[in-house]
N, C-alpha and C positions, 0 to 999 in steps of 0.2 A: 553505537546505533546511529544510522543516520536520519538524517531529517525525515526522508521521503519513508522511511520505515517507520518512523513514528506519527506523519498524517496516514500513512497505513492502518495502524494499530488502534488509531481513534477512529477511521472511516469503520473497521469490523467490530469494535469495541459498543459504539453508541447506540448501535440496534438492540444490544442485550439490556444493556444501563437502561434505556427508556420502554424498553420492556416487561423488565421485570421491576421497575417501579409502578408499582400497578397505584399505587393511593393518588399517584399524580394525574391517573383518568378513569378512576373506579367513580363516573357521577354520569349523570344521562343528561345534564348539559353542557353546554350549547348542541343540539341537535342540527344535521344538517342533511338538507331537503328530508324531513322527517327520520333519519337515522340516530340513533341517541350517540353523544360524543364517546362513548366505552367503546362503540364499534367501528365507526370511524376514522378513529385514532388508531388502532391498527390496523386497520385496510392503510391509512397515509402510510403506514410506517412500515407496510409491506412494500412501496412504492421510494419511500426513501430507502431502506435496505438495500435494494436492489441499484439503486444511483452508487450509495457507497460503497459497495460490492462491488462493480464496473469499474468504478473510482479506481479502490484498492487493485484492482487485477491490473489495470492499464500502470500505475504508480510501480506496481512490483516490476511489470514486463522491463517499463526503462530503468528501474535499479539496475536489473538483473542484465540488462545489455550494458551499459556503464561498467560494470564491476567485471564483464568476462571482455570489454574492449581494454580497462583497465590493467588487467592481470596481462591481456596478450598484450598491450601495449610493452607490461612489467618485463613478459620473460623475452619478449623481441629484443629488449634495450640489454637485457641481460645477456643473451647470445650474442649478439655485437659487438658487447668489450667482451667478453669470454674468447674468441677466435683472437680479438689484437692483442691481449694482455700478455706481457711477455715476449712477443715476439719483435723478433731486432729488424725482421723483412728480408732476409740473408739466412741461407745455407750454409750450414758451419764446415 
């Protein structure tokens, strides 16, 4: 697994974690501009979701061009000595 896959996995991963820990903002303060912090807190974390969601897509796009530049890089290089290998340059 590579790196850029694993700040992936924690960009989609943190929205659940901090969600379904609810005892971490099941309280009605600190309120802000009169909103109790239970509601709040996930209005913000609708708003972080969506940052690390972006995040995560844009991280996958360039794995996923690295890894098919990679591979064609692989089977280019592979074709190249494939056509030389063997061959003496002469007609027998």
């Amino acid at each position: 697994m590579t790196p850029a896959r694993v700040v992936i996995a924690l960009c989609l991963i943190a929205p659940f974690v901090a969600m379904l820990w609810v005892s971490s903002y099941a309280k009605v303060d600190p309120t802000f501009i009169g909103i109790p912090f239970f509601y709040w807190y996930q209005m913000l974390w609708v708003l972080i979701s969506t940052a690390l969601t972006g995040t995560a897509y844009k991280l996958w796009q360039r794995d996923q061009k690295a890894r098919r530049s990679a591979a064609g890089a692989g089977a280019a290089r592979a074709e190249g000595t494939k056509g030389t290998a063997g061959s003496d340059g002469g007609d027998a």
